[in-house]
C-alpha positions as CSV (number, residue, x, y, z in Angstrom):
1,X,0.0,0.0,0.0
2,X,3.0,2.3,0.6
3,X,4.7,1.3,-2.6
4,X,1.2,2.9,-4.0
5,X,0.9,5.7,-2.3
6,X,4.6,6.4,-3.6
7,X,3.9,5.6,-7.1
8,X,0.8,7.4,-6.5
9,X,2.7,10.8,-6.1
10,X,6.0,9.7,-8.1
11,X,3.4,9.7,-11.1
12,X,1.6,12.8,-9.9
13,X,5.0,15.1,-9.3
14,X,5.6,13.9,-13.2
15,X,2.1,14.8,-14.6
16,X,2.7,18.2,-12.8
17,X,5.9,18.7,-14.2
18,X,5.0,17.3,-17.7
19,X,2.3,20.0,-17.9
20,X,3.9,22.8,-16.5
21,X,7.1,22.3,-19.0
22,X,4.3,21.9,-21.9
23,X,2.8,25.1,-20.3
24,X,5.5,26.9,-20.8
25,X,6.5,25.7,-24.2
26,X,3.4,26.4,-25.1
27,X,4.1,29.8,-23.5
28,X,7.3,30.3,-25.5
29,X,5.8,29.2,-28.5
30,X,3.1,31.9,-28.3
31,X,5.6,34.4,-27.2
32,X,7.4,34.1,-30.5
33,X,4.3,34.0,-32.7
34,X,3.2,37.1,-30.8
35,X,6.7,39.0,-31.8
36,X,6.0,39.9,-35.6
37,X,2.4,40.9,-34.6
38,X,4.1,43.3,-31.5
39,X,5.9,44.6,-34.6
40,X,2.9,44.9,-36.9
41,X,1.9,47.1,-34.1
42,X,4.7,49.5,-33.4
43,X,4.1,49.9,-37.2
44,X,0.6,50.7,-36.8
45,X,1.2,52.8,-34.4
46,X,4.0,54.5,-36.0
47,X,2.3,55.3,-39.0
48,X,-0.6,57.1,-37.1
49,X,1.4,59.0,-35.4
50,X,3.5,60.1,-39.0
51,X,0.0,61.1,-40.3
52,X,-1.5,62.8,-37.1
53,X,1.5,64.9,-37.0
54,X,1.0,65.8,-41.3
55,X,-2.5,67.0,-40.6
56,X,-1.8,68.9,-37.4
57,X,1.0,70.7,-39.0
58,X,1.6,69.9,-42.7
59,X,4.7,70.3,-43.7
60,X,6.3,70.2,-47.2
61,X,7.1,66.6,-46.7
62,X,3.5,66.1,-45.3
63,X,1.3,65.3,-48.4
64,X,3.9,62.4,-49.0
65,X,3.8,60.7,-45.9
66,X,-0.2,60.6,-46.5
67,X,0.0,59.3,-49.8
68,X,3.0,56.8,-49.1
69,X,0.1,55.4,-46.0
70,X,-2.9,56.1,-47.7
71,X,-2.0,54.2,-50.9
72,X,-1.5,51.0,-49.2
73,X,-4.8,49.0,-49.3
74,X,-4.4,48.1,-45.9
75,X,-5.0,51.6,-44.5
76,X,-6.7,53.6,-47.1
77,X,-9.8,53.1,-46.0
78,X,-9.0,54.0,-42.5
79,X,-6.8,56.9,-43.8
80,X,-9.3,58.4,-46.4
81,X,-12.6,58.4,-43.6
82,X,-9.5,60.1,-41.2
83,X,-9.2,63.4,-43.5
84,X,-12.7,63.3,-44.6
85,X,-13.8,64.1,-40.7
86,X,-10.4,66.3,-40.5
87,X,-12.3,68.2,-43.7
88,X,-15.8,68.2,-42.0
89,X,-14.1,69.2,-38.2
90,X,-12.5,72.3,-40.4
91,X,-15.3,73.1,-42.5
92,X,-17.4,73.4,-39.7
93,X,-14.7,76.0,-37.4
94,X,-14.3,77.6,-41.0
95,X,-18.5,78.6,-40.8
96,X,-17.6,80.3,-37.7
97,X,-15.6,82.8,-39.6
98,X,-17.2,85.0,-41.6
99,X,-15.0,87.7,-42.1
100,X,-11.4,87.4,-43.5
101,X,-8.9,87.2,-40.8
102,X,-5.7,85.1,-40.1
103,X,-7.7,82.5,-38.2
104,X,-9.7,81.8,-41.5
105,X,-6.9,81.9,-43.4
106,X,-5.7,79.4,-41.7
107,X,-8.5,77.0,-41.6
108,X,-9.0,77.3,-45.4
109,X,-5.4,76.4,-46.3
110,X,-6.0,73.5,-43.9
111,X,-9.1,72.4,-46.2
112,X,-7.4,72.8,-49.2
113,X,-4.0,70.3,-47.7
114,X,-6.6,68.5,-46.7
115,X,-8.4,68.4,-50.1
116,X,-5.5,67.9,-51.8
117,X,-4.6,64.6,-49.6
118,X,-8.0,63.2,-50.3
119,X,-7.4,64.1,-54.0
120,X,-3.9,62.1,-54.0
121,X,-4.7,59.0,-52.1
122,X,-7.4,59.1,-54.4
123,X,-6.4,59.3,-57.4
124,X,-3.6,55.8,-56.8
């Protein structure tokens, strides 16, 4: 009965270790499938952050960096409905100003970058 018990527990110590080690192989495994999509990610992210930064303050570089983003089928869609309700947002401040001043200025050369982005990402 001993000899049982022992055996008992001998086989129990190896079932617990047998699935902790496949626990954490499967834990490894899943670790290294998750690496590329961690890197999809920091891509992702990357890129919205490249094309916040060329709608808040467009630079000469700016319409580039949309179109380079927005051209890829994987993000047009998401980029495109982006400056659309960039457009809208600035049409609607533009109503505000009705007579011609800097701040209206400003808002109508935002609407036409922001035209002119829509255009190009269009137009590929």
């Amino acid at each position: 009965m001993k000899h049982s018990v022992s055996n008992h527990h001998g086989l129990s110590v190896r079932l617990t270790t047998t699935l902790l080690c496949s626990s954490l192989l499967s834990f490894s495994v899943l670790a290294n499938c998750d690496a590329p999509i961690a890197q999809q990610e920091r891509e992702i992210g990357a890129m919205v952050q490249a094309i916040d930064r060329a709608i808040a303050a467009p630079q000469t570089n700016s319409l580039e960096i949309i179109y380079q983003y927005g051209t890829d089928s994987r993000y047009y869609v998401m980029i495109r409905g982006w400056l659309v309700q960039e457009l809208a947002g600035v049409n609607s401040q533009l109503e505000a100003y009705k007579q011609q001043d800097e701040p209206r200025r400003v808002l109508e050369q935002k609407v036409s970058f922001l035209q002119q982005a829509i255009r190009r990402i269009d137009l590929e």
